[in-house]
C-alpha positions as semicolon CSV with decimal commas, in nm:
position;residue;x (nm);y (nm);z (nm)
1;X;-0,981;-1,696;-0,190
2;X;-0,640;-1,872;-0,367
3;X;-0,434;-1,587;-0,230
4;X;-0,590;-1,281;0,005
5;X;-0,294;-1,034;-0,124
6;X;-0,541;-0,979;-0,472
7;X;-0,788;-0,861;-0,225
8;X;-0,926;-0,541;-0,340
9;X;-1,057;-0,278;-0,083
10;X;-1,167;0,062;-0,134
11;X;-0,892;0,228;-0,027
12;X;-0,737;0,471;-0,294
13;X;-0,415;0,433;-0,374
14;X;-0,190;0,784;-0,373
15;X;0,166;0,594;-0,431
16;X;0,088;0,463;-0,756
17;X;0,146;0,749;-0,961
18;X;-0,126;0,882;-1,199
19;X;-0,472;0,689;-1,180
20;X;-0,841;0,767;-1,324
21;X;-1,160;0,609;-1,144
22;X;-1,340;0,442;-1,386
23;X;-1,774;0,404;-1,270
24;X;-1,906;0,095;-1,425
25;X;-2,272;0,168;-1,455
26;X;-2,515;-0,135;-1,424
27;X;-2,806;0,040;-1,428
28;X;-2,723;0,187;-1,728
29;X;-2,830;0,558;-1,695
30;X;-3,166;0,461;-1,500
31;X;-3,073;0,636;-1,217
32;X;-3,337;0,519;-1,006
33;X;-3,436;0,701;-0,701
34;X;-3,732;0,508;-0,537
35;X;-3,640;0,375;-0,116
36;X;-3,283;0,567;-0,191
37;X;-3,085;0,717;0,139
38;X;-3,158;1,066;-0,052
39;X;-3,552;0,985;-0,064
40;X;-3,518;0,851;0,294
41;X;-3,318;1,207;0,436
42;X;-3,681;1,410;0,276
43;X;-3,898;1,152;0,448
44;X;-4,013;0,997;0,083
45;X;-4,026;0,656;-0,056
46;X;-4,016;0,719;-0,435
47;X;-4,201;0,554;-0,736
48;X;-3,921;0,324;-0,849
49;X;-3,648;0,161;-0,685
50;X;-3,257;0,042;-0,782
51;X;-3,307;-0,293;-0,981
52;X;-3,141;-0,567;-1,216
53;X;-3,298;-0,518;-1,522
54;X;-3,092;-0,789;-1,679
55;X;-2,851;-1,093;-1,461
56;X;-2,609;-1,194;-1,739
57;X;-2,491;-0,821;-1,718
58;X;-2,433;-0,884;-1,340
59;X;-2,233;-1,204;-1,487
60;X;-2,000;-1,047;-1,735
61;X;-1,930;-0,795;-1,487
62;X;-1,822;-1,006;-1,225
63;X;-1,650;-1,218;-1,479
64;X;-1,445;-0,924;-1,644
65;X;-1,367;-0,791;-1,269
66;X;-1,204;-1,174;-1,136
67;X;-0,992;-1,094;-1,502
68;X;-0,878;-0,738;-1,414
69;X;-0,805;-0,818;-1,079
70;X;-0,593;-1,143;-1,160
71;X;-0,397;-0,945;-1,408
72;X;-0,290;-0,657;-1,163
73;X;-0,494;-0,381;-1,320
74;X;-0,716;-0,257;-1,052
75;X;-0,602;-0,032;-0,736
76;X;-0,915;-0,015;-0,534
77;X;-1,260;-0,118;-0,572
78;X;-1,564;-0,007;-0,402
79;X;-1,959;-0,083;-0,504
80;X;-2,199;0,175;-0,565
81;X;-2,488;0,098;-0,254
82;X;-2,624;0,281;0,006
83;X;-2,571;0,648;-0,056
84;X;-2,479;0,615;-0,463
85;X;-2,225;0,755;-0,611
86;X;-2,172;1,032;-0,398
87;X;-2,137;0,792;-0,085
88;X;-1,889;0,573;-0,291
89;X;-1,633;0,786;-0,354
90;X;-1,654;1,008;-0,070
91;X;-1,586;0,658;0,124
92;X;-1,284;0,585;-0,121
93;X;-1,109;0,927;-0,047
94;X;-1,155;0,874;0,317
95;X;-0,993;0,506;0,313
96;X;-0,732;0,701;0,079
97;X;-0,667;0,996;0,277
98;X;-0,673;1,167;-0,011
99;X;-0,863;1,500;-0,265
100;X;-1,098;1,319;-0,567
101;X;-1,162;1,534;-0,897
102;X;-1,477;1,483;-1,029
103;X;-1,667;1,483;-1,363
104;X;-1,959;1,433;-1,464
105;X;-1,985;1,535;-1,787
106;X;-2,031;1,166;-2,007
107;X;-2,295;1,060;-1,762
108;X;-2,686;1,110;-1,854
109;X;-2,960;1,205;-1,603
110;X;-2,974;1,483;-1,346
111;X;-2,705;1,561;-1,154
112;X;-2,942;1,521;-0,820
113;X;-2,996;1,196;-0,952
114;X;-2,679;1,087;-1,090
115;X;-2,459;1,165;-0,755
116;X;-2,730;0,982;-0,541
117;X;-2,952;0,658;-0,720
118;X;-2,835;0,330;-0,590
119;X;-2,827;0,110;-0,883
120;X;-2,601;-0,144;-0,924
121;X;-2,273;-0,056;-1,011
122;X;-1,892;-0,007;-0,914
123;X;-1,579;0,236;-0,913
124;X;-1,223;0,074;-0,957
125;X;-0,934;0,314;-0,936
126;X;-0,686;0,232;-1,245
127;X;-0,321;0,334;-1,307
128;X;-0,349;0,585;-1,611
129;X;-0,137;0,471;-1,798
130;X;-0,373;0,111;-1,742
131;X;-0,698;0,284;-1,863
132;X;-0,731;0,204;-2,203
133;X;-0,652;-0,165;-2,135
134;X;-0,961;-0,158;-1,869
135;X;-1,145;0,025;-2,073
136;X;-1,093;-0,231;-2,361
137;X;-1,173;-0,517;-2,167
138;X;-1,537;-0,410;-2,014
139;X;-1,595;-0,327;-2,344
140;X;-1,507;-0,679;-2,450
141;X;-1,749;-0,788;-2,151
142;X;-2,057;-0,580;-2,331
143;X;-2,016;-0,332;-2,055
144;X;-1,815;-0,052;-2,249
145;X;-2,136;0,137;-2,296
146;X;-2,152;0,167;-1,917
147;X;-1,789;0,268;-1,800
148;X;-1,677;0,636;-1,824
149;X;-1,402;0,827;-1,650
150;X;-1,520;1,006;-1,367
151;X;-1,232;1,124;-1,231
152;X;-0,862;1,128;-1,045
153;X;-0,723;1,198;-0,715
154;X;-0,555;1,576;-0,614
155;X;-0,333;1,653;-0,352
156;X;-0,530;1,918;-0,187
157;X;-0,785;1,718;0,042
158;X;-1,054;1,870;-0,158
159;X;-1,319;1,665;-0,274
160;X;-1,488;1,832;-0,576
161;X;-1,788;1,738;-0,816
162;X;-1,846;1,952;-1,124
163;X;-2,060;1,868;-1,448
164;X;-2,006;2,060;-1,794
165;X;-1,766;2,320;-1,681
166;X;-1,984;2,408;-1,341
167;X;-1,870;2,335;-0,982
168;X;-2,153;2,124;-0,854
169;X;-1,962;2,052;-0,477
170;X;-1,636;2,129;-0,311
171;X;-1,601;2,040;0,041
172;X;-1,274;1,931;0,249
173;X;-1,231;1,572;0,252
174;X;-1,148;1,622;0,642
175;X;-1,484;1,816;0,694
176;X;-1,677;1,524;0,530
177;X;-1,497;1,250;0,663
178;X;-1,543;1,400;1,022
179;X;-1,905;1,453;0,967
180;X;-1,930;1,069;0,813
181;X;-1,755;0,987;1,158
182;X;-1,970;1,150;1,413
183;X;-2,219;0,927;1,498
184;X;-1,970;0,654;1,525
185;X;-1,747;0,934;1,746
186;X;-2,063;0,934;1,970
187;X;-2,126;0,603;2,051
188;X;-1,764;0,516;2,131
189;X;-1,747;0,805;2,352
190;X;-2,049;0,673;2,551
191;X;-1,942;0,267;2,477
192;X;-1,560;0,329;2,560
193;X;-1,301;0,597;2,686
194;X;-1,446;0,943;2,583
195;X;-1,096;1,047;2,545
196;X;-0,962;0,770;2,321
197;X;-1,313;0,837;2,100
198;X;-1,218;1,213;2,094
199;X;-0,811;1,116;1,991
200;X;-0,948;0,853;1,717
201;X;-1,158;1,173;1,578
202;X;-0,881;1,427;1,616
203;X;-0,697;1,173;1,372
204;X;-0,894;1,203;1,064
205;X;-0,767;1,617;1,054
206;X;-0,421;1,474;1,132
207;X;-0,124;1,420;0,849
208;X;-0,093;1,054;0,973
209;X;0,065;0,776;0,820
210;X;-0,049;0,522;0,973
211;X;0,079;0,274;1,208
212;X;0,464;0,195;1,149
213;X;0,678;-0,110;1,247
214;X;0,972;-0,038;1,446
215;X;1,086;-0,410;1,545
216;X;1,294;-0,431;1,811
217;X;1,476;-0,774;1,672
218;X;1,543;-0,978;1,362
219;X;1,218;-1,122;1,254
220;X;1,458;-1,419;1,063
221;X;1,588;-1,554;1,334
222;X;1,448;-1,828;1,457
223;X;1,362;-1,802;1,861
224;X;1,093;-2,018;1,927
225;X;1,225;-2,300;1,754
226;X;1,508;-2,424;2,022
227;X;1,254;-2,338;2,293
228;X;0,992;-2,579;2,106
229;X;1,236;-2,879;2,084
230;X;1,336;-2,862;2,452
231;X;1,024;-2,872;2,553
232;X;0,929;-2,515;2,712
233;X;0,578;-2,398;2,577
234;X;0,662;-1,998;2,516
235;X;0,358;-1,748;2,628
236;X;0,220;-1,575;2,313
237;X;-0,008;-1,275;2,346
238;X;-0,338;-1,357;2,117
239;X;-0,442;-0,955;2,113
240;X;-0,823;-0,897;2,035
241;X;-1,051;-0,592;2,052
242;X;-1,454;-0,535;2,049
243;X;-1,574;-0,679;1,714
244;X;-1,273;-0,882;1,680
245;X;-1,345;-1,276;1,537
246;X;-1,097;-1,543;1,511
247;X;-0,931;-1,538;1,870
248;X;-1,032;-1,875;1,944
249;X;-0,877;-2,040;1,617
250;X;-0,550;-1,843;1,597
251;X;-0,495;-1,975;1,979
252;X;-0,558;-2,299;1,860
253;X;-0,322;-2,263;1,585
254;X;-0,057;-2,143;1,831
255;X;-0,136;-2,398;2,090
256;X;-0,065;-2,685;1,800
257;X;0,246;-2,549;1,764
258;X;0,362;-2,565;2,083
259;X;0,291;-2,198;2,258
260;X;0,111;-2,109;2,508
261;X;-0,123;-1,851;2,440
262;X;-0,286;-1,530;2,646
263;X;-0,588;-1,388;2,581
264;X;-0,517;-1,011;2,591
265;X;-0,821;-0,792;2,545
């Protein structure tokens, strides 16, 4: 990675103005249901699974995504894996904190199957005013007969699906995010505080904006530096939580520099 801020996540972007989600189907219209999370929920295996039919389509679409991404022109990206489609943008609203419209209507197969197969495939978010330039270059990459408009974000937390004219799902983005949350909500209620678990959950519900610096001093002055040359090692918290990697290297890092660092966890 030459430079982690052109790391894309699926997080939706809402302060970008007007944006279409463009799907980028690999398995072009296959739609494959076989060893699926849908199959799995009705106890069933399938007949035939998800698979790459042909690699140098793989190739030209990582290709053409490493060019869209260099040139500023994608928001969010998220692959289409466990769950399908469905899965994949639900999880893009809830990083976004934010209402998806939905169409279907440019897509063949089954609706059933169309929300839910697990082929190979992504969903980049795209300033409108962007999408014809995208658009333009997957066809360039041999993928324009795979990537449709599905979509755009609304402002009313309501996550809605609808194919042809006909409302296929509406459901509160809060609802399904909670539900999405609940088994992690129960084992960090029995693996930590029960209270903090129960706060964390109340959250999702809550018009939150995240966490917000306040500093306290001028991060452009220079305080450690005088401190360094005379000598005195200042104590520097090195803050890490369950899951957390790294602590041992960014103390290091400090500890060449002349702190002295704390393990807080």
């Amino acid at each position: 990675v030459e430079d982690v801020r052109g790391t894309l996540t699926p997080q939706l972007r809402s302060d970008q103005g007007d944006s279409d989600l463009i799907l980028i189907d690999l398995g072009k219209g296959h739609n494959r249901l076989g060893a699926t999370a849908l199959a799995q929920v009705y106890k069933q295996i399938g007949h035939e699974g998800a698979d790459l039919d042909d690699a140098e389509t793989l190739t030209r679409f990582f290709d053409v995504i490493q060019e869209l991404n260099r040139d500023g022109l994608l928001l969010a990206y998220h692959d289409r894996s466990d769950g399908g489609l469905l899965a994949t943008l639900a999880e893009m609203a809830f990083a976004g904190r934010t209402g998806l419209n939905v169409e279907l209507d440019d897509l063949p197969g089954e609706p059933l199957a169309l929300l839910f197969n697990e082929e190979l495939g992504a969903v980049v978010q795209v300033r409108h005013t962007d999408t014809d330039d995208v658009l333009k270059a997957l066809h360039d990459a041999g993928l324009g007969h795979c990537s449709q408009v599905i979509g755009a974000l609304n402002d009313d937390q309501q996550i809605r699906v609808s194919r042809t004219g006909k409302l296929l799902l509406e459901a509160s983005r809060v609802e399904l995010q909670q539900a999405w949350s609940e088994v992690t909500r129960q084992m960090q209620a029995l693996r930590d505080n029960p209270s903090c678990a129960e706060e964390e959950f109340e959250r999702i519900a809550a018009d939150d904006p995240g966490i917000q610096v306040s500093l306290s001093f001028d991060p452009a002055e220079d305080v450690a530096g005088p401190m360094i040359a005379s000598g005195v090692h200042p104590k520097i918290a090195i803050l890490r939580e369950q899951g957390v990697n790294g602590q041992l290297e960014m103390a290091a890092s400090f500890h060449r520099a002349g702190f002295e660092c704390v393990d807080v966890h």
